[in-house]
Each structure stands twice: as structure tokens, then as C-alpha cells.
LUMTI-346793 format. One line per 3 residues: number of its first residue (from 0); their letters; for each residue y, x, z of N, C-alpha, C, O. Coordinates in steps of 0.05 Angstrom, whole numbers. Layout:
# residues N
NUM) a) Y,X,Z,Y,X,Z,Y,X,Z,Y,X,Z ~ ...
# end
This chain:
# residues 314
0) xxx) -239,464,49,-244,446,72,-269,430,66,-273,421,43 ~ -285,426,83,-307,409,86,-304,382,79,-292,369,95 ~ -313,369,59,-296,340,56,-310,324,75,-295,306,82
3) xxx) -331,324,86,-346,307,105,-331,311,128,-336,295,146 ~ -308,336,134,-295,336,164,-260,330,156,-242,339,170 ~ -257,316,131,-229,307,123,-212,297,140,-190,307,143
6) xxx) -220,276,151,-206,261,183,-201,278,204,-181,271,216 ~ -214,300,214,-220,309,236,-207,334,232,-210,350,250 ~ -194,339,214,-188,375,205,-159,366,186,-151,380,167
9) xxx) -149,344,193,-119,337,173,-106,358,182,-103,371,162 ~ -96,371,201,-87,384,218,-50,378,226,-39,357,232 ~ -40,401,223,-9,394,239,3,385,218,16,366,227
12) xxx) 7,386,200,25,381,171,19,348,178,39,335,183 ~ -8,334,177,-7,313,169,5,295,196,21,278,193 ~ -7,303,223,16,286,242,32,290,245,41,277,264
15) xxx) 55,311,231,82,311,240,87,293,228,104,279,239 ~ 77,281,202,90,258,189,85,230,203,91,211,188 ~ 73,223,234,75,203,248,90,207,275,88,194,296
18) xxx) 110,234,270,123,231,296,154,226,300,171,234,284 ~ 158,212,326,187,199,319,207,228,309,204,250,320 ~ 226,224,288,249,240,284,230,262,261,239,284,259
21) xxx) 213,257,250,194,264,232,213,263,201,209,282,186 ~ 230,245,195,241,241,171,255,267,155,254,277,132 ~ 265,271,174,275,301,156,253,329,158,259,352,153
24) xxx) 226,321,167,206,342,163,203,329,137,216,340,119 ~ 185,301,131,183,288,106,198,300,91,189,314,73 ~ 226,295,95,245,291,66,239,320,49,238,321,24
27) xxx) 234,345,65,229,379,60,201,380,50,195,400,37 ~ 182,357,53,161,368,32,166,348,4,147,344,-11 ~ 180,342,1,181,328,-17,184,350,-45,203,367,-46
30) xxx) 167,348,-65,158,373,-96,188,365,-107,201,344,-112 ~ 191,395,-107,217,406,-110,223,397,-152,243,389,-165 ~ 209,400,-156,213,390,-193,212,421,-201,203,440,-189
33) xxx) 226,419,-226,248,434,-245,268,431,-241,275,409,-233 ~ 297,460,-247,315,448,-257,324,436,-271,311,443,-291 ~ 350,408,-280,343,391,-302,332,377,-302,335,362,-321
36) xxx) 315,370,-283,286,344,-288,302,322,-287,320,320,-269 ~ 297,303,-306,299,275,-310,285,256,-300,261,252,-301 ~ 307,240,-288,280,218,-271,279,193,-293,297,182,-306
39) xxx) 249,187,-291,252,161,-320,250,138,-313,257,120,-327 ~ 236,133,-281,231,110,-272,244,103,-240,252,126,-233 ~ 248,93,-227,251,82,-202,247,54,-201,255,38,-218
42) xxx) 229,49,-175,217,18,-168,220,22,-136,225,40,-121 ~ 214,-4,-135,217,-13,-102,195,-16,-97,180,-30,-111 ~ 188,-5,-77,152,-9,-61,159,-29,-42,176,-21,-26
45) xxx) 149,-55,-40,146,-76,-17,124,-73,-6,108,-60,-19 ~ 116,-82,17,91,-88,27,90,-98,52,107,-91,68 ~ 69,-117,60,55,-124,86,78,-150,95,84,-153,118
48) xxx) 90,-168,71,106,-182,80,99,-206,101,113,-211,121 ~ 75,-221,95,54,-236,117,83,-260,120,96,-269,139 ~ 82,-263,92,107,-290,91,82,-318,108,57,-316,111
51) xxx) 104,-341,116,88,-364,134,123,-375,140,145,-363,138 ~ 114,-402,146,144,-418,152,149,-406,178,173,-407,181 ~ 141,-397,196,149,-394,221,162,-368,224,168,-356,204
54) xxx) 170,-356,249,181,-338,255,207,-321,236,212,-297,232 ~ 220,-347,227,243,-341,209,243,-310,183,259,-294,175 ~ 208,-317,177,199,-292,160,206,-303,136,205,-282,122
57) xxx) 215,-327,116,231,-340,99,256,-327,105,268,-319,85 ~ 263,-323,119,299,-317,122,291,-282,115,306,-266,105 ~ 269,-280,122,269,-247,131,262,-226,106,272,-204,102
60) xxx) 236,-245,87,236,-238,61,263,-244,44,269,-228,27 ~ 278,-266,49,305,-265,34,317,-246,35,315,-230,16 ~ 331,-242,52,343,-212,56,329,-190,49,345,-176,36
63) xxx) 309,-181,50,297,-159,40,293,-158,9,294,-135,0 ~ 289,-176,-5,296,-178,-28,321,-179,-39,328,-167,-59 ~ 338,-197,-23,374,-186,-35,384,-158,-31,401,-148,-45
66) xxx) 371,-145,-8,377,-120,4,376,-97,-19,391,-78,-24 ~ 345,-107,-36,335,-92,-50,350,-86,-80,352,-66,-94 ~ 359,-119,-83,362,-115,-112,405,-117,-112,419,-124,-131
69) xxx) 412,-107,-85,439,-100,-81,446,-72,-82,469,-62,-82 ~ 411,-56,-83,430,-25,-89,450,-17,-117,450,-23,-141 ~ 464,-3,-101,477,7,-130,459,22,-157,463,19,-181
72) xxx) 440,37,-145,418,51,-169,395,21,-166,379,19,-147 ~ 397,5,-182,369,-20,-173,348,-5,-189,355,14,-204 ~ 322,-14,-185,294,-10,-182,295,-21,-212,315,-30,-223
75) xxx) 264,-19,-226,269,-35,-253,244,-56,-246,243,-74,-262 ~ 223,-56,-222,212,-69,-212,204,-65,-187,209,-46,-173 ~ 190,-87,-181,174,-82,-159,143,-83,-151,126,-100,-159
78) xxx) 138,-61,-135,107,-55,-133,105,-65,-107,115,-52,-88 ~ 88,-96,-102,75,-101,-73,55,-92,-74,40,-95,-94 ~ 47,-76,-50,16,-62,-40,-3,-84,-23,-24,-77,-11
81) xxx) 11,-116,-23,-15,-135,-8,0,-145,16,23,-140,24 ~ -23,-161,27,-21,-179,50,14,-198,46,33,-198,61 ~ 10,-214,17,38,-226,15,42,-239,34,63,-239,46
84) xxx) 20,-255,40,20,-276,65,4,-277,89,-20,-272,95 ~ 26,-286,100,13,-290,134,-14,-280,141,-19,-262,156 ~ -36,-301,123,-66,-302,125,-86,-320,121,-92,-338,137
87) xxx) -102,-314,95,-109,-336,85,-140,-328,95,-159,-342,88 ~ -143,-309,110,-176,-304,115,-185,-333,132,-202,-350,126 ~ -168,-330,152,-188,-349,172,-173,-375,170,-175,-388,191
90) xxx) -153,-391,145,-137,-413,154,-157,-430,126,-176,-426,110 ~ -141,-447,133,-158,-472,118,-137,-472,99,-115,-460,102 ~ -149,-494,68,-142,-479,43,-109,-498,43,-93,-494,25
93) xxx) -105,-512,59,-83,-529,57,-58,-509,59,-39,-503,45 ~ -70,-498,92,-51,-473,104,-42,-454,86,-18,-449,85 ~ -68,-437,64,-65,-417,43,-50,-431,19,-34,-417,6
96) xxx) -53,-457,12,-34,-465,-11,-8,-465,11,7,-449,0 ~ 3,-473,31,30,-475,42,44,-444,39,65,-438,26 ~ 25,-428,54,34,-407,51,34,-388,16,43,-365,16
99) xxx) 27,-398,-2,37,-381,-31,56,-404,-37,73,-394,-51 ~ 60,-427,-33,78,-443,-47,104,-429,-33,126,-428,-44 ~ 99,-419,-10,126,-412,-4,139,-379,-14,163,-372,-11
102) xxx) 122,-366,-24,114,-343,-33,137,-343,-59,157,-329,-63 ~ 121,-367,-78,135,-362,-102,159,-382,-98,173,-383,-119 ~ 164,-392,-87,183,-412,-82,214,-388,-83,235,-388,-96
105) xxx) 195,-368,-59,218,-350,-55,225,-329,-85,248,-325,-94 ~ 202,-320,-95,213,-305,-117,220,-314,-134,233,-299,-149 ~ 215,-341,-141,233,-357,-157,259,-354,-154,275,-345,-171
108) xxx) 267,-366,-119,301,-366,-114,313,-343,-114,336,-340,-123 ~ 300,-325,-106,317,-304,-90,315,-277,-109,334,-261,-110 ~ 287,-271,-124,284,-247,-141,283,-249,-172,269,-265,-186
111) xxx) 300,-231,-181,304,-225,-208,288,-200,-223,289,-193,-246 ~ 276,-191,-205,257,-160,-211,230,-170,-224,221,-192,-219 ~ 217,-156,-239,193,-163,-245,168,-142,-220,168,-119,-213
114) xxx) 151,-163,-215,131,-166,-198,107,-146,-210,105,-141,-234 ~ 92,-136,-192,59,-115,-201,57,-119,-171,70,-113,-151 ~ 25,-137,-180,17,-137,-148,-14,-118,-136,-27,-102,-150
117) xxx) -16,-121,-120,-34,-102,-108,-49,-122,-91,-35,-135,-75 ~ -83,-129,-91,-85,-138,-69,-91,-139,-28,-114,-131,-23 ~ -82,-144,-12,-88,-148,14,-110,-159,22,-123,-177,11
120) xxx) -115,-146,47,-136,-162,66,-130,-189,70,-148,-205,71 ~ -106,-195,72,-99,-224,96,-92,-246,60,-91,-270,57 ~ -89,-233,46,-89,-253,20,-116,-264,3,-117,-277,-18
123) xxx) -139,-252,23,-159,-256,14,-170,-279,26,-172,-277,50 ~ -181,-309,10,-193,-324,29,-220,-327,41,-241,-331,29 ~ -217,-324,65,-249,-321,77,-254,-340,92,-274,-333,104
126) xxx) -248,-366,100,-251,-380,120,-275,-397,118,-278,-418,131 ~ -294,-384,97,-323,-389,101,-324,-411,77,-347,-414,69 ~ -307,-425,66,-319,-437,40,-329,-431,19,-312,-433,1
129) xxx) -355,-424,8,-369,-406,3,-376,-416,-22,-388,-402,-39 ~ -368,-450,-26,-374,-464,-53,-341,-467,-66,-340,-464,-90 ~ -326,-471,-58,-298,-468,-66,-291,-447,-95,-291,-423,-89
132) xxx) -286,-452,-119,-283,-436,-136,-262,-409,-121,-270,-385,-120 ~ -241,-418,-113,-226,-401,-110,-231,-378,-81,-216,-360,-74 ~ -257,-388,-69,-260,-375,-49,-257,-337,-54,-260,-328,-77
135) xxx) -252,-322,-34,-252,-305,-36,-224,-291,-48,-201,-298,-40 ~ -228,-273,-66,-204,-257,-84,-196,-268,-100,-176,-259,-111 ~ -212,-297,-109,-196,-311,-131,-182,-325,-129,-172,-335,-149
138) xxx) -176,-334,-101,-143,-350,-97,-124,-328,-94,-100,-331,-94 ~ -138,-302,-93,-104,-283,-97,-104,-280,-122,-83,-290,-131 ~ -117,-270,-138,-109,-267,-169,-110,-294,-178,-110,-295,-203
141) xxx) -111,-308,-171,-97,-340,-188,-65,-335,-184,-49,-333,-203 ~ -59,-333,-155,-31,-332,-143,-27,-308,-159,-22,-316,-182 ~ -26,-291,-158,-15,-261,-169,-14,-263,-203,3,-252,-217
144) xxx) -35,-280,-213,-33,-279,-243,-53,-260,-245,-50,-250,-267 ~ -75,-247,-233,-85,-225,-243,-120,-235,-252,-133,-251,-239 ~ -130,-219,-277,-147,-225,-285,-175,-204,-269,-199,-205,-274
147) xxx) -164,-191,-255,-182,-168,-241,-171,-157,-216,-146,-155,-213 ~ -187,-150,-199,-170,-144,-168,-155,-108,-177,-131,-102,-171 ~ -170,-92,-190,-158,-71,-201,-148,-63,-226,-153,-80,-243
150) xxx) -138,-49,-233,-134,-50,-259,-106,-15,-266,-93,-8,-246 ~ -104,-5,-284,-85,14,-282,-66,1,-317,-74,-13,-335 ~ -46,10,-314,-22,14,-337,1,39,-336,7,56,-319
153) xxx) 9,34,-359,32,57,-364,59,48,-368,68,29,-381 ~ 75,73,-350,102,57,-357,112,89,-357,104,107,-343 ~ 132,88,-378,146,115,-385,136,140,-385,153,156,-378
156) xxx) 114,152,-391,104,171,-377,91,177,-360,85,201,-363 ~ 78,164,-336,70,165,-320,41,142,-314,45,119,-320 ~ 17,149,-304,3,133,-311,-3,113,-276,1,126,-256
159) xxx) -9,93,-276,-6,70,-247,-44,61,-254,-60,51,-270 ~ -41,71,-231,-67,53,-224,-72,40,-195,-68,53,-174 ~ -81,18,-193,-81,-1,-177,-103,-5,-164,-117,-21,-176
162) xxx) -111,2,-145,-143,8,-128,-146,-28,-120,-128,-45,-121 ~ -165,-30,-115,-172,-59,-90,-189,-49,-66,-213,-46,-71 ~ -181,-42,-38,-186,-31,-18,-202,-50,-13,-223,-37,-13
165) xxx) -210,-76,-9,-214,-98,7,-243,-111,2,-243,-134,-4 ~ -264,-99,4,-295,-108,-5,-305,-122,23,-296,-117,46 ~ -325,-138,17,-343,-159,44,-352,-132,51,-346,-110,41
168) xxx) -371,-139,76,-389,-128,98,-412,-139,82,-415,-158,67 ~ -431,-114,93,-460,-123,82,-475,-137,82,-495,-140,68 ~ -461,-153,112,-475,-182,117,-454,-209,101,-458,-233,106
171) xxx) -433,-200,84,-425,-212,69,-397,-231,74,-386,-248,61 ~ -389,-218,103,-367,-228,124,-340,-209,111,-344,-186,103 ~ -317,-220,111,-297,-194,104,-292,-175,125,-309,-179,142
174) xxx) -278,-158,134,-277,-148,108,-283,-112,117,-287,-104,140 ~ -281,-94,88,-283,-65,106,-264,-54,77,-256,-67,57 ~ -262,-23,85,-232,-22,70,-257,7,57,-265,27,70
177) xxx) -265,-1,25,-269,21,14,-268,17,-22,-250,4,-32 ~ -286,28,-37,-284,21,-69,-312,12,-69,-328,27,-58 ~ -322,-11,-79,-343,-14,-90,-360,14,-108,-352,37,-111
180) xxx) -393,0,-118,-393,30,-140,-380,23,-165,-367,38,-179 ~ -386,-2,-171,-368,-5,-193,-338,1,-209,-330,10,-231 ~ -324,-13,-179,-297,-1,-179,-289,32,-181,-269,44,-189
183) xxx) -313,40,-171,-308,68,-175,-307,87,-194,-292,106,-200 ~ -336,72,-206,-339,87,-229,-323,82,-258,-326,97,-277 ~ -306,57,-258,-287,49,-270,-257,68,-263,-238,70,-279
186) xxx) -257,78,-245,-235,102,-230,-235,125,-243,-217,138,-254 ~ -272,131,-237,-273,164,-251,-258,168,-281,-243,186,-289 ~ -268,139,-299,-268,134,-328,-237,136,-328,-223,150,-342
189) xxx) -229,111,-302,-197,118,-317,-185,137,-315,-171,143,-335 ~ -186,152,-298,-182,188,-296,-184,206,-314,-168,222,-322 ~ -213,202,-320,-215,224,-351,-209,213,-368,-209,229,-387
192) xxx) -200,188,-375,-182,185,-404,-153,189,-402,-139,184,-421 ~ -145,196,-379,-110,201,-377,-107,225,-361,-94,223,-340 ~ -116,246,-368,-110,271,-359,-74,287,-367,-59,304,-357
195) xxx) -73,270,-389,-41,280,-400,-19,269,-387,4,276,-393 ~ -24,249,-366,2,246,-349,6,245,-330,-13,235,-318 ~ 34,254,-308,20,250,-279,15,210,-273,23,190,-285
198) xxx) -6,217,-242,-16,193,-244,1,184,-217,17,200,-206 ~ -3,160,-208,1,143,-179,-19,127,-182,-26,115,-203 ~ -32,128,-155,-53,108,-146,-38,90,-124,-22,100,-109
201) xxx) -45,61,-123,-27,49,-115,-56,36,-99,-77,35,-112 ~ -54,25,-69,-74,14,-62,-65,-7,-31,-45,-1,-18 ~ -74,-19,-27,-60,-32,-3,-74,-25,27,-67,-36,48
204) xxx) -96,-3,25,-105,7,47,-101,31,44,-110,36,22 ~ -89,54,57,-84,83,49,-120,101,49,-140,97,62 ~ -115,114,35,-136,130,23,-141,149,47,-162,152,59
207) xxx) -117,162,52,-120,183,77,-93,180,101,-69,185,95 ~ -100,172,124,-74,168,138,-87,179,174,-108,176,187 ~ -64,192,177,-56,212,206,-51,176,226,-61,166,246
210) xxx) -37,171,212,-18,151,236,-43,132,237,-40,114,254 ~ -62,132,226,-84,107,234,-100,119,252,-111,108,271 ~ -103,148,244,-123,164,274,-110,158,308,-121,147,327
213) xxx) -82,169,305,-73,185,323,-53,162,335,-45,169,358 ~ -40,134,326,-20,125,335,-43,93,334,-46,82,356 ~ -55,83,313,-66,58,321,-93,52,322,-104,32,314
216) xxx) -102,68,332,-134,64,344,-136,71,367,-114,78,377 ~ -161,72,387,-176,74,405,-190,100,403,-204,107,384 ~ -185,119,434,-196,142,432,-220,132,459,-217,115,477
219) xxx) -239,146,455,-264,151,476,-272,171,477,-275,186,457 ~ -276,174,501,-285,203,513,-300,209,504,-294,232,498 ~ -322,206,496,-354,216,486,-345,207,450,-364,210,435
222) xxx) -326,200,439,-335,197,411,-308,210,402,-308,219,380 ~ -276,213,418,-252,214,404,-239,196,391,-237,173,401 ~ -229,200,368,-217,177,352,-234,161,335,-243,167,313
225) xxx) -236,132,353,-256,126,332,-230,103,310,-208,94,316 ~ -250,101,285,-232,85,265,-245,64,265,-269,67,267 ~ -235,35,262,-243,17,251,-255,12,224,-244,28,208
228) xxx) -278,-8,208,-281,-6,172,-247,-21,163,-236,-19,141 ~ -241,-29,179,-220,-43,171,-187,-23,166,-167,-30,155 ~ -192,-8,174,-165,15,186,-154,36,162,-130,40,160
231) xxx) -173,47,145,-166,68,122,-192,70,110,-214,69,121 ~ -185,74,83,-210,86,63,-230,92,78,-225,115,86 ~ -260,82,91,-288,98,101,-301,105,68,-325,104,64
234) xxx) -279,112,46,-298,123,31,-274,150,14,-274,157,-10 ~ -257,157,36,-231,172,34,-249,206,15,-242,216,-6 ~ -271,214,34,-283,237,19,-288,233,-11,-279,249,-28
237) xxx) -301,211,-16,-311,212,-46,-280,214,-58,-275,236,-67 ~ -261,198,-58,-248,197,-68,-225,218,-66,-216,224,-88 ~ -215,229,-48,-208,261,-50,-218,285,-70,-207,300,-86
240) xxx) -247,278,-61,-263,289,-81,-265,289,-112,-278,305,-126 ~ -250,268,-120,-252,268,-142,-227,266,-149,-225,262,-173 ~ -202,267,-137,-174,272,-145,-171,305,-149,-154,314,-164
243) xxx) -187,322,-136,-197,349,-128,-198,362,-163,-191,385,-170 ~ -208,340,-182,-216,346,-204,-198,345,-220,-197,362,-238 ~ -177,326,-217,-149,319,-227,-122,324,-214,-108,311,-198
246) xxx) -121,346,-225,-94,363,-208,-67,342,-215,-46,341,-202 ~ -73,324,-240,-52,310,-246,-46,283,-230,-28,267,-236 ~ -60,280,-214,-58,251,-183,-38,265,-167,-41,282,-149
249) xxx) -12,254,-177,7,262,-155,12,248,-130,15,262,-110 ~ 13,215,-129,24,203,-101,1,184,-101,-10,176,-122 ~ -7,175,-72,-18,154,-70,0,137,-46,4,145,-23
252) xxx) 7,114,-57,22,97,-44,4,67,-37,-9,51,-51 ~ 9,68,-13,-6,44,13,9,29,29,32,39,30 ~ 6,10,42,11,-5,61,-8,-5,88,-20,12,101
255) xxx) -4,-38,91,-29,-39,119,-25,-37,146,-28,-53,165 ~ -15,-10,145,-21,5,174,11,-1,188,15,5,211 ~ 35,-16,170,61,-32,171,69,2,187,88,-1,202
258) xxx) 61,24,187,78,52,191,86,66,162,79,63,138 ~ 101,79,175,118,97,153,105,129,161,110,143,181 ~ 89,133,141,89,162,140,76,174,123,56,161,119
261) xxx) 77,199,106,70,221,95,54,245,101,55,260,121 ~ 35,247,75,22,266,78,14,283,66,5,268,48 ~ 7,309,58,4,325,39,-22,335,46,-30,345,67
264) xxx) -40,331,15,-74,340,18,-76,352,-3,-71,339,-24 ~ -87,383,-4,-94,395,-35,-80,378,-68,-91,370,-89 ~ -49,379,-56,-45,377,-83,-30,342,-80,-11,334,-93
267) xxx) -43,330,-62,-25,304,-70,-19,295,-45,-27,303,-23 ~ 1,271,-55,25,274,-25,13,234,-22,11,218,-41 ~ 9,232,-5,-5,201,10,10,198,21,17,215,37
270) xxx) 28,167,16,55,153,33,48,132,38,48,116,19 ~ 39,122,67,41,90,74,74,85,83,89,96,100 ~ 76,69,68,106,55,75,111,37,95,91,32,109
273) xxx) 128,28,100,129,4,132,133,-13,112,141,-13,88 ~ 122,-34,135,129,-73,127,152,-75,126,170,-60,133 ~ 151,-105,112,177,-119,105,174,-144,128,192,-160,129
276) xxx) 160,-145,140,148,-154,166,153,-145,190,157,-159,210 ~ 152,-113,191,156,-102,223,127,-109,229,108,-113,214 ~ 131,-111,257,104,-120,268,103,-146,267,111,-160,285
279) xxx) 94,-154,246,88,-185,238,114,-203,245,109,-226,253 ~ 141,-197,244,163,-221,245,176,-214,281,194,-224,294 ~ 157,-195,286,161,-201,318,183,-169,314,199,-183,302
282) xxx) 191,-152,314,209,-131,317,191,-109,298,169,-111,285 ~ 207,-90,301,198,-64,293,168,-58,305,161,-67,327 ~ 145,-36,284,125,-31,293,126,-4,299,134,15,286
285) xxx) 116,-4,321,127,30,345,153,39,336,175,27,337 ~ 149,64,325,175,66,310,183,59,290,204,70,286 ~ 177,48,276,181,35,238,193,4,244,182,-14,257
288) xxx) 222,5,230,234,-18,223,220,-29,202,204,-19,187 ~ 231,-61,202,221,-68,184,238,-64,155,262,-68,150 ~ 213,-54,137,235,-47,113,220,-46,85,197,-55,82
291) xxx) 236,-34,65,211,-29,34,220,13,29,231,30,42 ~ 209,10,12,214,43,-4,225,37,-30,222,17,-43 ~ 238,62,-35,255,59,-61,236,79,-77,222,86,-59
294) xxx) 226,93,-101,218,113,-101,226,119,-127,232,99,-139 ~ 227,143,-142,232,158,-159,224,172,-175,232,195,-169 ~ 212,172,-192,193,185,-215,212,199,-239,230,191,-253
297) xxx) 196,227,-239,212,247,-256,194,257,-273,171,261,-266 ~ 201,261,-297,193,266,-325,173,295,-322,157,301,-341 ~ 174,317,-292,160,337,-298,138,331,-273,131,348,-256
300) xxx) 128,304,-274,114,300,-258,113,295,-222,92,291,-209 ~ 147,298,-209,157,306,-182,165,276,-182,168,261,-201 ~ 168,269,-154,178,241,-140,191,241,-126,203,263,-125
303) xxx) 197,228,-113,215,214,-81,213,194,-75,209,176,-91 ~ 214,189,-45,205,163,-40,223,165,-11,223,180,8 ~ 237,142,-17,253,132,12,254,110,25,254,88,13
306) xxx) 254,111,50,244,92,63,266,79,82,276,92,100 ~ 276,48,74,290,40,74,294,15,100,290,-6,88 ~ 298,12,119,311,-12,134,325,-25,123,343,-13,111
309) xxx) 324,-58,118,342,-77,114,359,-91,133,373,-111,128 ~ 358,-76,159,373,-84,180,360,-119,191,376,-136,197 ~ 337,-122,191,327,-151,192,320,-150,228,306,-132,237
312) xx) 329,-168,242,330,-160,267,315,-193,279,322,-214,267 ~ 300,-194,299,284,-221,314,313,-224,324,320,-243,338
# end
């Protein structure tokens, strides 16, 4: 395939995975393993929670976190993919401290799991204070504890790496959803030093997604589907391109787009999961409840990933 016509040539495989009653097409591509395969890890994927005192989204992250850590098989952590809160782009810094005090307030009370965060668009502060130390990405990695917006680790076997979707505009405004060159070329490196295990790329804008063409954008007659910089990876080719090289990149797991769906590209399977939000506190988004993923990692490199409703209802 042409990587320059990647968007335009996903073909049928990738929107069946955005159509209602789609779940049991999903659940059938899911890599069959070995017989025997041992699973070594399972975590809970959160994302797009856009916590804020209002719209009883405090009550709503509660539950979704008791929900989570009441399965009978529990998670040994949890991976958020971003946007913890509401929105710290355009609020003033009073608003962005209200909204993380309530953040950790909650994982204090309510969660016992250990935390790996990912960062979001809407956790990023942009509301133009431009002399503010913390302006920018560094009131989320203060909040998150993180010393770098990316970064990869290992746990059991399996190697995690943690993208940052979320770079300024060239006029220096936020935001557009791709990898810096830096970040990138820090990618290639981490790649070729961990060829011996399968990998997960973990990112809070999906790398490649059907349901952002075909279910939440704007079509025009003279152009088709156009995408927003804000909407999915506009730098999805290079980076295909270079998973192309590493047959060992098994899942890439996303948020954002608050849909649930799957996809399979030369070799690796791309899952945006639904919010823990819905459509921002207000109901379900199109068809996606609001919910998290459970997912499952096995020793011969195969996964699973399920996608879960907490029954959280407006």
C-alpha cells in the first residue's frame, strides 16, 4: 500500500470496526496466540475522563474506578491515555488547580491501583500565560509526576511505550496531534534497542483511526473527508512506516476520539477505547457508553482487549 494514501485506502476491515453491532466482528480478529499461552499481565485502560465539579462527573469517575477495581480477575494497574480533566487549555490557572485537586483527591479516596499516565490535549495549559513556569505541558507532568511528556518501560516481558500526541501550531497556538522530530527520533532509538520483546505504544491521540474519518468529521463535496490537525496522527505515514520495520509493535492503544473501535494494519491491531466520560458527562457518545478497557497480555506476544460499560447513566 502507498503510505501517502493510508487514510484513504483503510478499506472494509477498518470501518467495520466503527459500526453499530461491530463487537463480535472485533472480538474474531483478535491474534489467536499459541496453545498454552500464558497471560503475564492484565491492566485497565482509562481514558478521556475530563473530571470538573459539575455534571456529577465526581460521582461518575467514582464508580468507574470502583467498577474497575471490583472485577473478580483485577488489573495490576492502570494506564490513562489523557485529557484527565475537563480543560485546562482555555481556563484560568485557578480553574486548572480546582480541577487536578479534584483529580487526586479522587485517586486518593477511591483508587488502590497504581497509576501510568499518558498525556491529553485538554490537560495541557494554554490559556496564553506564556511567562507562568508551569505554562504549557508542565502543569501536566507536575500533576502526573512525570519528568518528560514521553517516555517507554518494561513490565514482564513486554515493552510500553508512551507517545505525546499533543505539539503547538507553528504559529505557536495549541494544538495539532503529531510527534515532534525529536520525539521521533527518540522512537526510532527506542525501537531498535528492544527488538526482543513484543511492544505497546500507548498514546492519547490514535495513530490510525476509521471512526475519526467516517463517524466524526465533515465531508465536502469537492475535498471528501476532510480531518481536522486536531483529530488523529497528521503524521500517521511516518510512523506506520516505521512500525513496518518492527514486526514486534503489536497494539497501539488511544483515546480522544471517546469511540470504541479497532483496527488491523500490516501487522498491528490500533484500539481507541471509549471515555470514562461518554460524551463529556452528558450520555453515551453515538454508540459508545461510557466506559474503560480491560486488556490482556500473553507471554507469546497475543492480547485482548475488552471494552467495558460501567453502567454510569446522566
Amino acid at each position: 500500500m502507498d503510505r501517502r494514501s493510508l487514510i484513504k485506502r483503510l478499506g472494509l476491515g477498518a470501518i467495520l470496526g466503527t459500526l453499530p453491532g461491530a463487537n463480535i466482528l472485533q472480538a474474531a480478529t483478535q491474534p489467536a496466540g499459541i496453545a498454552g499461552k500464558k497471560r503475564v499481565l492484565r491492566f485497565a485502560h482509562l481514558t478521556d475522563v475530563h473530571l470538573e465539579p459539575e455534571l456529577n462527573a465526581p460521582k461518575g469517575l467514582a464508580a468507574c474506578l470502583h467498577h474497575i477495581q471490583s472485577q473478580k480477575d483485577q488489573p495490576s494497574f492502570i494506564m490513562n491515555t489523557g485529557d484527565c480533566i475537563m480543560d485546562a487549555l482555555k481556563q484560568p490557572k485557578d480553574r486548572v488547580e480546582t480541577q487536578w485537586q479534584l483529580w487526586h483527591g479522587l485517586m486518593k479516596s477511591d483508587n488502590s491501583l497504581p497509576l501510568e499516565y499518558c498525556i491529553g490535549n485538554h490537560d495541557c495549559w494554554g490559556a496564553g500565560q506564556t511567562t507562568d513556569p508551569l505554562y504549557g505541558k508542565k502543569y501536566a507532568l507536575d500533576k502526573m509526576h512525570l519528568e518528560k511528556p514521553y517516555r517507554s518501560f518494561d513490565k514482564v516481558g513486554w515493552h510500553f511505550i508512551v507517545l505525546d500526541s499533543i505539539q503547538t501550531k507553528a504559529d505557536g497556538t495549541w494544538y495539532t496531534c503529531t510527534l515532534d522530530d525529536e520525539q521521533f527520533a527518540w522512537l526510532e532509538q527506542d525501537l531498535a534497542a528492544h527488538t526482543d520483546k513484543p511492544v505497546i505504544v500507548v498514546s492519547h491521540v490514535p495513530i490510525v483511526s476509521a471512526a475519526t474519518v467516517v463517524v466524526d468529521n465533515k465531508f465536502k463535496e469537492e475535498q471528501g473527508y476532510v480531518l481536522g490537525l486536531g483529530s488523529m496522527h497528521i503524521d500517521a505515514p511516518r510512523i506506520v512506516a516505521l512500525f513496518d520495520k518492527h514486526p514486534n509493535v503489536k497494539l497501539c492503544l488511544s483515546g480522544h476520539i471517546h469511540l470504541y473501535e479497532q483496527i488491523m494494519y500490516n501487522g498491528v491491531t490500533y484500539i481507541s477505547n471509549g471515555a470514562c466520560s461518554g460524551d463529556w458527562w452528558k450520555g453515551m457518545r453515538y454508540r459508545t457508553d461510557n466506559g474503560y478497557a480491560m486488556v490482556n497480555l500473553y507471554d507469546d506476544g497475543s492480547f485482548d482487549n475488552t471494552y467495558i460499560p460501567y453502567g454510569w447513566k446522566v
